[in-house]
C-alpha positions in Angstrom: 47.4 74.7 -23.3 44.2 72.4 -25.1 41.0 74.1 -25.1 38.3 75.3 -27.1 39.8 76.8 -30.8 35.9 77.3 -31.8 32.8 76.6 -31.7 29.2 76.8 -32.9 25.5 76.1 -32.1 22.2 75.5 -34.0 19.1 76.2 -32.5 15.9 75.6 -34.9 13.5 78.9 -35.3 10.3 77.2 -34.5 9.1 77.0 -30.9 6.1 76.1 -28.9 4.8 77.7 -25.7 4.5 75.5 -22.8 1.2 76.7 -21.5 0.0 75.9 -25.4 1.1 72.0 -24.3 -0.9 72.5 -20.8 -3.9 73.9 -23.0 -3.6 70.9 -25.5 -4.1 68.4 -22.3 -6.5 70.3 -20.3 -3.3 71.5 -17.6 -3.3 74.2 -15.6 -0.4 76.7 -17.8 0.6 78.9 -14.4 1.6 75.5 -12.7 3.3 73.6 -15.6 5.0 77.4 -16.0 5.8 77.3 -12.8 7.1 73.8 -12.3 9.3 74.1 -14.9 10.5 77.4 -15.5 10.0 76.9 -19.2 8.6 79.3 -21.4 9.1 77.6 -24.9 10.8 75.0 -26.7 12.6 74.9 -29.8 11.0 72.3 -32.4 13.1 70.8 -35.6 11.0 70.9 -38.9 10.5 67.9 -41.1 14.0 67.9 -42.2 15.8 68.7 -39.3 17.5 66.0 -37.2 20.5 65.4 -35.1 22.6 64.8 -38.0 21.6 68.1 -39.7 22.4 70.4 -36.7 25.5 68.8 -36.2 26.8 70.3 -39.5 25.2 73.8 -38.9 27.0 73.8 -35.9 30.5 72.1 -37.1 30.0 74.5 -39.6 30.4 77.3 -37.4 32.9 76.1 -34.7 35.4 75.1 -37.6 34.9 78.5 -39.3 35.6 80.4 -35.5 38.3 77.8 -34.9 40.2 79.3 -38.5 41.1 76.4 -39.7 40.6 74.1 -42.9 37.9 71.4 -42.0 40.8 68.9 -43.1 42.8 69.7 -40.8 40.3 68.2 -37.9 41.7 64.5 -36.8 38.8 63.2 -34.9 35.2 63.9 -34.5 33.0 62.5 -31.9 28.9 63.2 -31.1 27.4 62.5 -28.2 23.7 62.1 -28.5 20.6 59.9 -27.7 18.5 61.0 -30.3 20.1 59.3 -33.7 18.1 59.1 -36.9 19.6 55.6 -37.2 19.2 52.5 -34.7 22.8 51.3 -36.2 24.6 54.0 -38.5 26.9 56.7 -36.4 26.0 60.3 -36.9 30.2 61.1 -37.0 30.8 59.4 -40.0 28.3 61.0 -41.7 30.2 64.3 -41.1 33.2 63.8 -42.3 31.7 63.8 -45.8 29.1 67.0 -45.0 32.1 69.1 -43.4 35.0 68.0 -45.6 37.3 67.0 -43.3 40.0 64.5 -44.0 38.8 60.4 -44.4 41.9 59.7 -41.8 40.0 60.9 -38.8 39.2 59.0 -35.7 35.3 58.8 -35.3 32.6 57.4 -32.8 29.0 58.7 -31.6 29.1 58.5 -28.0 25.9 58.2 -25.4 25.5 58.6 -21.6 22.3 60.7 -21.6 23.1 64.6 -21.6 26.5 64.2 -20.8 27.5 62.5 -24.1 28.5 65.4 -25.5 31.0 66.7 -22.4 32.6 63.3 -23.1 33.0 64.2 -26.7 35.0 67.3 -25.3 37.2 64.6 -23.0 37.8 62.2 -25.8 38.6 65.2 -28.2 40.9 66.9 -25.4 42.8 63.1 -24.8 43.8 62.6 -28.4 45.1 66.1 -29.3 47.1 65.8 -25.9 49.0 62.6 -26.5 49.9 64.6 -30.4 47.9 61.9 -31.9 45.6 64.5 -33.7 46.0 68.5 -34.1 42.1 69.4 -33.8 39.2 67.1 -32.7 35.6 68.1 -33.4 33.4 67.2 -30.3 29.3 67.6 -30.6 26.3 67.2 -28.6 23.4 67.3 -30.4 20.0 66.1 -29.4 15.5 66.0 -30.6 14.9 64.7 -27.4 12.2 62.8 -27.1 9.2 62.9 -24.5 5.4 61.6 -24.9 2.3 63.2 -25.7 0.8 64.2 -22.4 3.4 63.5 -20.5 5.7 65.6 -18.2 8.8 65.5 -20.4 6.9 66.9 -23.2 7.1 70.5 -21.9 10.4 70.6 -21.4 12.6 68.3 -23.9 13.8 70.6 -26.9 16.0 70.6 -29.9 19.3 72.2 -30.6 23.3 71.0 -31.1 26.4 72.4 -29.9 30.1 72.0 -31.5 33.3 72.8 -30.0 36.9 72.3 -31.9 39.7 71.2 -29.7 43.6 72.0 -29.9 46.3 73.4 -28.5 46.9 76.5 -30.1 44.9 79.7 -31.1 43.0 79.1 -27.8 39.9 80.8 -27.0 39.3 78.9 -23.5 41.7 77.1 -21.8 40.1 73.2 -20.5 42.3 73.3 -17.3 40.6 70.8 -15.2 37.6 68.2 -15.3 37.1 65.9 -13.0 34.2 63.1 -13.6 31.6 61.7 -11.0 29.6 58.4 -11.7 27.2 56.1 -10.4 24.8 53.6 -10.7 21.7 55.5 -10.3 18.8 54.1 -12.8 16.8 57.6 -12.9 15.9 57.3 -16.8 16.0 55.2 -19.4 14.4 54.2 -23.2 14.0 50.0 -23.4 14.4 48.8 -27.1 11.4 48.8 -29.1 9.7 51.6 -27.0 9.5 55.2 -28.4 9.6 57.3 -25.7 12.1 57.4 -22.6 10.6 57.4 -18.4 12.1 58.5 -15.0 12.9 56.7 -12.1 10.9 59.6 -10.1 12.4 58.5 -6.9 15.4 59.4 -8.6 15.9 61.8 -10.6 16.5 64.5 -8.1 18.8 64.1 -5.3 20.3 60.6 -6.0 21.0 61.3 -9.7 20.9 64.7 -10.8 22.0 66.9 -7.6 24.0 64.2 -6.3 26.5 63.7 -9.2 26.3 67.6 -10.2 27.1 68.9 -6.6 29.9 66.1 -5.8 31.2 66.8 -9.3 31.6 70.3 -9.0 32.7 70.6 -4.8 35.6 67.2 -5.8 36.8 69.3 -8.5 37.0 72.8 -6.8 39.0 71.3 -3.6 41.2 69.4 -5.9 42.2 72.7 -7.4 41.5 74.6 -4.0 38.9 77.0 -5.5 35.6 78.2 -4.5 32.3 79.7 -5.8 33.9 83.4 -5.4 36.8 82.4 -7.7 34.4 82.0 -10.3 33.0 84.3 -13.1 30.5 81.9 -14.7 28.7 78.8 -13.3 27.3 76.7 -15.8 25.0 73.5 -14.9 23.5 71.0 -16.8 19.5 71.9 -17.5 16.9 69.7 -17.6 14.5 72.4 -16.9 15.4 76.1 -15.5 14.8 74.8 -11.6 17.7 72.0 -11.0 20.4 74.3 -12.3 18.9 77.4 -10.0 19.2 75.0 -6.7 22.2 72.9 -7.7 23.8 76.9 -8.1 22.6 78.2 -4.6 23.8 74.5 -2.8 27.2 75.2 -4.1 27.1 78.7 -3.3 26.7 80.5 -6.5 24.9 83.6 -6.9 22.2 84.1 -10.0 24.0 87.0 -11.4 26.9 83.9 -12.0 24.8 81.5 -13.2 21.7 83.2 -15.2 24.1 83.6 -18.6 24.6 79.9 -18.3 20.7 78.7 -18.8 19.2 79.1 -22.0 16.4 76.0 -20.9 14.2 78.0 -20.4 13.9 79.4 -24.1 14.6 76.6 -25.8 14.1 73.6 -23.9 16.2 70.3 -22.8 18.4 69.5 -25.6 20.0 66.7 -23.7 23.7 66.3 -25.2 23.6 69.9 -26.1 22.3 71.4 -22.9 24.9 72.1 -20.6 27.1 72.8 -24.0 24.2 75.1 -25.3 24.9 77.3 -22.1 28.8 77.6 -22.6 28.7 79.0 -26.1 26.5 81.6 -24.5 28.8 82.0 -21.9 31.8 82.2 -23.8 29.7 84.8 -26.7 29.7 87.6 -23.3 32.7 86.5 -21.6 36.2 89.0 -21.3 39.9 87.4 -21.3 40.2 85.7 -18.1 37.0 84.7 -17.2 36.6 81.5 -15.1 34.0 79.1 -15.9 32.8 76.6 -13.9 30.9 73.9 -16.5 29.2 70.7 -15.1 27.0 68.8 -17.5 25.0 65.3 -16.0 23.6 62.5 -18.0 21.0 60.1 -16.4 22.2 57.0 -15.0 24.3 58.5 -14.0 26.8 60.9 -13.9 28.8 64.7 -14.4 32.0 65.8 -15.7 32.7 69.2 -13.9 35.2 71.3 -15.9 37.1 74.3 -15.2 37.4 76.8 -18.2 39.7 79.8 -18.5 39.2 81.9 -21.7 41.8 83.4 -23.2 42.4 87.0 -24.8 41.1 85.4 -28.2 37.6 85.2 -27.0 35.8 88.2 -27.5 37.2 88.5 -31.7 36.0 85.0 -32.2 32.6 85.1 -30.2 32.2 87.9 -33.7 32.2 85.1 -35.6 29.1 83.7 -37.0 26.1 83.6 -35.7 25.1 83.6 -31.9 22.9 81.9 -29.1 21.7 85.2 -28.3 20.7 85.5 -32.3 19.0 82.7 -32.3 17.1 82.9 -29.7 15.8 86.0 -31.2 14.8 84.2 -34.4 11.5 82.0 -34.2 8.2 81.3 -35.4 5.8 79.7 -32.9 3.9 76.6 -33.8 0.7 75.4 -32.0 0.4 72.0 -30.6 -1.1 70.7 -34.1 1.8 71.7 -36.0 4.3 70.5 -33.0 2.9 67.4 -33.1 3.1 67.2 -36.8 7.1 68.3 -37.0 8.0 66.1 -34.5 6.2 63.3 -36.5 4.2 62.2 -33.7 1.0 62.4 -35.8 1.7 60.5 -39.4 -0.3 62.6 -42.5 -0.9 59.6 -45.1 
C-alpha cells in the first residue's frame, strides 16, 4: 500500500473580491462574477512566497504524517511561481523542515500539474524501497496582469502531501497520465506575466486531457462515475471543473467538496491538491476519490484514491482548509497591488 501518510495546506488570510478588480478597471462585477465563478482570491503579503508556504504546509503534513522530519528521503515541489530564476525551492527545505541532508530533491514544472507529478515521483521512489517517506508540494503566487482576465482568478496557496507505505491515510491505487502538445499558455523569458492560447485553452487543452484522463483511467480499472464518493478536478476557475464533472457524469453533490477556486483563487500547482486536503478533511474510511489535476501545455494525471480507516484521526490534526478559508482580511485593489508588488513604493 503507498499513499498519502499526511499532509497540509497554507492558504494566506488576505483576499480580494473579484468585483473590487472589475470596479478597479471600470468592468461590469455581475459578469466577471459570473464568468468565473469567483468570489475572492487569496493574496500573499510582502513576505510570503512560494518558498514560505511550502514550509507552513510541510510543516503540517509531516506533523499529520507522525513522523520525524528526518526521516523524509525525498522532497520534490512543483511550481511556476519560484522566487528564484535559478535556485530550487526543495533545497531550501531541507534546512527550514529539518529533514536529513541525504534526500533526493528537485523542483518540478508542467503548469498546475507540477505538483501531481511531485506526488508520482514521491510514490516511484518509496515503491522501489529507495526512500521510506517522500515530501511532494505544489505551491504557487500565480501570476496574472493588471487588467487582464487572469487577474481575477489566479490566487495563492500551497499544498503538501507525505508519501509511504505504511500508517496510510489514502491509498494512491491508480494514476494514469494523459499528454499532449497543446500550446494553450505560456510565460517567454524576460516577460512578467504569462498569456493563453484562447483558441485553446478549453476543449483542446484543458477538457480534453482532463476528460481522456479521467474516462482512460476508469475503464482501465473498469469503474465509473457511480463508484465514486468524491470527484476532484483541476480549477482554473469554478466553471471548467463544473462541466468537465457533468461530461463525465458526476453529480455536484460529488464534486462541490472538491473546489475551493472559488474562495481562494487558481493556485496553479496547488489547485487541484488544495481540493483533496479538503476532500480528504470530510471524508469516512473507504471513500473513493477520483483526483485529476491538468497543467497547460498540456496535460492530466488522473488518480484514484482510497482512504483508509486512519483518515478521519489525522484530518484532527492541525489546521484545516475549511479553517482557513474562514480566516481573512480583505484588501482593496490598492493594497493588492501593493502585496503582490506590482506597484513599487520607493
Amino acid at each position: 500500500m503507498i499513499g498519502i501518510v499526511g499532509w497540509g495546506t497554507y492558504i494566506p488570510r488576505y483576499r480580494i473580491k473579484t468585483t473590487e478588480i472589475a470596479e478597479s478597471w471600470g468592468d461590469d462585477p455581475l459578469r466577471i462574477k459570473d464568468m468565473y465563478l469567483v468570489e475572492e482570491k487569496a493574496v500573499g503579503l510582502f513576505d510570503e512566497d512560494t518558498v514560505t508556504m511550502s514550509v507552513e504546509a510541510g510543516r503540517v503534513a509531516i506533523r499529520r504524517a507522525g513522523i520525524d522530519a528526518s526521516h523524509v528521503g525525498a522532497i520534490f515541489v512543483g511550481s511556476e511561481s519560484k522566487p528564484y530564476a535559478v535556485k530550487p525551492i526543495s533545497s531550501i527545505l531541507i534546512d527550514a523542515l529539518g529533514t536529513s541532508r541525504n534526500v533526493f530533491t528537485a523542483d518540478l514544472e508542467f503548469a498546475c500539474k507540477a505538483g501531481s507529478d511531485s506526488i508520482i515521483s514521491a510514490m516511484g521512489l518509496v515503491k522501489s524501497g529507495m526512500v521510506k517517506y517522500g515530501l511532494a508540494i505544489g505551491t504557487d503566487a500565480s501570476q496574472g496582469e493588471p487588467g487582464e482576465h487572469l487577474e481575477y482568478s489566479v490566487g495563492t496557496g500551497a499544498a503538501a502531501y507525505v508519501i509511504g507505505s505504511d500508517n496510510v491515510a489514502a491509498e494512491i491505487k491508480a494514476v494514469h497520465p494523459f499528454v499532449s502538445d497543446t500550446p494553450d499558455f505560456w510565460r517567454r523569458e524576460g516577460y512578467p506575466f504569462p498569456v493563453h492560447g484562447e483558441g485553446f485553452t478549453g476543449e483542446p487543452a484543458y477538457f480534453r486531457h482532463v476528460v481522456t484522463a479521467a474516462k482512460e483511467l476508469m475503464t482501465e480499472l473498469g469503474m465509473k462515475p457511480s463508484d465514486f464518493d468524491y470527484a476532484i478536478f483541476h480549477q482554473p476557475n469554478a466553471r471548467f471543473p463544473l462541466r468537465a464533472a457533468s461530461i463525465l457524469g458526476f453529480p455536484l453533490d460529488k464534486v462541490k467538496d472538491g473546489i475551493v477556486v472559488d474562495k481562494i483563487g487558481n493556485t496553479y500547482s496547488a489547485a487541484a491538491l488544495m481540493g483533496l486536503a479538503n476532500v480528504l478533511e470530510k471524508a469516512k474510511p473507504g471513500s473513493k476519490i477520483l483526483m485529476v489535476p491538468f497543467g497547460s501545455g498540456a496535460g492530466a494525471n488522473a488518480f484514484y484514491i482510497e482512504t483508509t480507516d486512519l483518515v478521519v484521526e489525522k484530518a484532527k490534526i492541525g489546521k484545516t482548509v475549511e479553517q482557513y478559508l474562514a480566516e481573512k482580511v480583505y484588501i482593496d485593489y490598492s493594497y493588492y497591488l501593493k502585496y503582490r508588488k506590482l506597484i513599487r513604493l520607493h
